[in-house]
C-alpha positions, 0 to 999 in steps of 0.5 A, a space after each residue: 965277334 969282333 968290335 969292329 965287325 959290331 960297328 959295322 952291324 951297328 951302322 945297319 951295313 951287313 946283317 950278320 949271322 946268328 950266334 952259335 946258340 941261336 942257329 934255327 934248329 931247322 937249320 942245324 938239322 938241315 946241316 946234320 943231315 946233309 952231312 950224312 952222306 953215306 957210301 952208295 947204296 946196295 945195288 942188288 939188281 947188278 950182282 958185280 956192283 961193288 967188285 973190283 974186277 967189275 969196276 976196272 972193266 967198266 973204267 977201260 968200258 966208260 973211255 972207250 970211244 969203240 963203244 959208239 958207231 963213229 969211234 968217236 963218242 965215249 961216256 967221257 965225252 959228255 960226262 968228261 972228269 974234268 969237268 964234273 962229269 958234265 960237259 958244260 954244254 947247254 944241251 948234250 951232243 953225241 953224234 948229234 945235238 941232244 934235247 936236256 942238259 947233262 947232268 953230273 954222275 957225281 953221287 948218282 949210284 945215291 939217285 932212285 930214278 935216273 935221267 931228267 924224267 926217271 926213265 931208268 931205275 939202275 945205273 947200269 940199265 941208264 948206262 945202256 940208253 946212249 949205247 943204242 941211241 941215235 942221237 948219243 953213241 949211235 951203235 947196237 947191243 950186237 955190234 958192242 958184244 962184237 967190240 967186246 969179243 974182238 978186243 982181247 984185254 976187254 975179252 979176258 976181262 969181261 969172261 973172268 968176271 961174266 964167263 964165255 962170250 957168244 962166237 961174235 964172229 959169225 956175221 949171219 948169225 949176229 948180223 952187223 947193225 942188229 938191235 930190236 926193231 931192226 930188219 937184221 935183229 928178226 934175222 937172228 935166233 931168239 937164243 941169239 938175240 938173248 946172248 948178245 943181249 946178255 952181254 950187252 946188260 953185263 956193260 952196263 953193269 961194268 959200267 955201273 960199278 965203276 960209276 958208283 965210286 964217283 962220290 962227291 968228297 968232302 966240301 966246306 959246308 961239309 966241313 962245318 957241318 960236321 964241326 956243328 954235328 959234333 958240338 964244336 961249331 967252326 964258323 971259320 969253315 964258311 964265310 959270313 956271307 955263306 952263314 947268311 945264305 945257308 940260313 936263308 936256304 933252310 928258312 926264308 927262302 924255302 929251298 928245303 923243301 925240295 933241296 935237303 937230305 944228303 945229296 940235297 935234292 928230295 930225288 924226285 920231280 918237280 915242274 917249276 914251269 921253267 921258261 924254255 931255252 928258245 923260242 920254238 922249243 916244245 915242253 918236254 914231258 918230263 916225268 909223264 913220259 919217262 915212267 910209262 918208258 921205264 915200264 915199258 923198259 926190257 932193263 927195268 930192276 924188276 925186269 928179266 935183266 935183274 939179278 933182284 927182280 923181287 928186291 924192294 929195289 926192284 919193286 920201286 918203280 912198280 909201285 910208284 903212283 904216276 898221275 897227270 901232275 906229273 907231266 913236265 916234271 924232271 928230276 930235282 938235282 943234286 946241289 952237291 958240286 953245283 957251283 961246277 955243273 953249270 949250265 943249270 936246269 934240264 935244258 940248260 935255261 941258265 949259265 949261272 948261278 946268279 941267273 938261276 937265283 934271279 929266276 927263283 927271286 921274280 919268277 919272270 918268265 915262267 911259262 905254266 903250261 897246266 894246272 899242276 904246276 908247283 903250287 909251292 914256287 912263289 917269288 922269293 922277293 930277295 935283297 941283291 945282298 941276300 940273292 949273293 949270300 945263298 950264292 956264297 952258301 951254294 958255292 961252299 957245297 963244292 967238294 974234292 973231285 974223285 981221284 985222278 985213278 978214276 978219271 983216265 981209262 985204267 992199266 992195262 986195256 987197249 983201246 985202239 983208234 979208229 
């Protein structure tokens, strides 16, 4: 420390940061431990996750606006690369305005459960709900078999990694349109109907290997995480307001006891009584619908569709214990990349990041709406210096976006333009 920084301290103007002995334990192992961010996980229940071919084929797929009823819509459009992948929006807009916030796929091959409420369990079965909604792409598992069949570099692709495809081009027998719950899709054979959903489950397992490659790279935090990890700390990685605040985060303010681990969320659901984003907004459900949806779901990991239906994987979501508190509760995001995400929280309640620490700093707002309410989330009764020192230490978790090869649609795929 320098003398002059001493006679600022001295004068009682800046409170500095801990010398490098006196960092709070809990505070170097919160940093060890988000530093320790691995590749993806396996994915047993997609059997094409980790191959290459797969990859490419769910790149051309996640660009591909042909996948939606408009030919408009892509993956790309609400999970744009440049933006994060998340589109800045309050609340996402497909074909029609959506009802939560988009969150961001970096690090989602890391997640247990999908979506705000955990209605999926894989990525490639998440990839498949925006196909076949009417509020998001608005098309049907036969009508993107059909796409597939007829695009000749999605054909040959799609046959050297999964094999033959069904004769999309018999209109009576895989009627335009046709989807479960559909007048056209009783029509059909139930051979039929398992052949086109066969293909539809095989693009979003495509899809699923390209998207577990957007991993979030290397950010300061990380960088001086890792010069703590290895006993050679460098506090030259991070401002001293940054110091401050990630002291702050791991103690007084009690972030971690939702925000730790290596992609710093817990990957659960919290209800934080959040205020809504109007005035006539109904309370989602969160968590309370989403699991009796993913039970309900054709495409769970333990579900026909599954390459593992008996793998530890697949058996979460059977065993996970589902109770009335967990009503209104939505996932804890990521903070990796938060200071690129915003707006934040599942319905897009607020644009930045000083709002998101007001909310937590007063609670103002908050609209409890059942007894089982986060008992832990009291108000921080923060300083302004302290609020803008975790706001310096949040912003140091932004990491290298993937690189520009995973952020266009790949060589060699035609996608025509409608």
């Amino acid at each position: 420390m320098t003398s002059s920084r001493l006679a600022i301290a001295a004068c009682g103007l800046l409170f500095l940061p801990a010398a490098a002995d006196e960092l709070p334990e809990s505070s170097r192992r919160t940093a060890i431990a988000a530093n320790s961010l691995t590749p993806p996980p396996p994915n047993p229940t997609n059997r094409v996750a980790d191959e290459p071919a797969a990859r490419q084929l769910g790149q051309a797929l996640f660009f591909d606006p042909n996948l939606s009823s408009n030919g408009q819509i892509s993956c790309a459009t609400c999970h744009d690369p440049s933006k994060a992948f998340t589109d800045e929006r309050t609340i996402a807009k497909g074909l029609k305005a959506g009802v939560v916030n988009t969150p961001t796929l970096l690090g989602a091959a890391h997640q247990r459960w999908l979506f705000h409420d955990g209605r999926a369990d894989t990525l490639w079965s998440q990839a498949l709900t925006p196909l076949e909604s009417d509020l998001e792409m608005g098309s049907t598992r036969t009508d993107v078999a059909r796409y597939i069949a007829s695009n000749a570099s999605l054909n040959r692709a799609y046959v050297a990694i999964f094999g033959p495809l069904p004769d999309m081009g018999d209109e009576k027998r895989f009627p335009a349109g046709a989807k479960p719950d559909t007048p056209q899709w009783e029509t059909m054979t139930s051979k039929d109907q398992h052949d086109v959903t066969e293909v539809f489950v095989n693009i979003g397992k495509a899809i699923e290997a390209y998207e577990r490659q957007l991993v979030p790279g290397e950010s300061a935090f990380d960088k001086w995480a890792s010069s703590l990890a290895a006993g050679e700390r460098d506090d030259t990685l991070m401002s001293d307001a940054a110091l401050r605040g990630f002291t702050l985060f791991t103690n007084d303010a009690g972030c971690t006891q939702c925000h730790f681990g290596p992609m710093i969320s817990d990957l659960e659901f919290h209800d934080l009584s959040l205020p809504s984003s109007t005035q006539t907004e109904t309370p989602l459900p969160g968590r309370g619908s989403g699991y009796p949806t993913l039970r309900n779901s054709e495409f769970r990991a333990d579900g026909p569709w599954s390459d593992a239906p008996k793998s530890t994987l697949a058996r979460r979501a059977a065993s996970a214990r589902i109770g009335t508190e967990h009503w209104g509760a939505v996932r804890t995001p990521s903070l990796r990349n938060v200071a690129a995400t915003a707006p934040y929280m599942h319905s897009g309640q607020f644009e930045t990041l000083s709002d998101v620490l007001a909310f937590y700093n007063t609670l103002e707002g908050q609209v409890r709406r059942h007894h089982h309410a986060e008992a832990v989330l009291v108000p921080l009764n923060l300083t302004d210096q302290q609020l803008s020192d975790l706001e310096a230490f949040l912003r140091t978790l932004t990491g290298t976006l993937p690189p520009k090869t995973l952020s266009i649609p790949p060589v060699g795929y035609s996608i025509p333009l409608r």
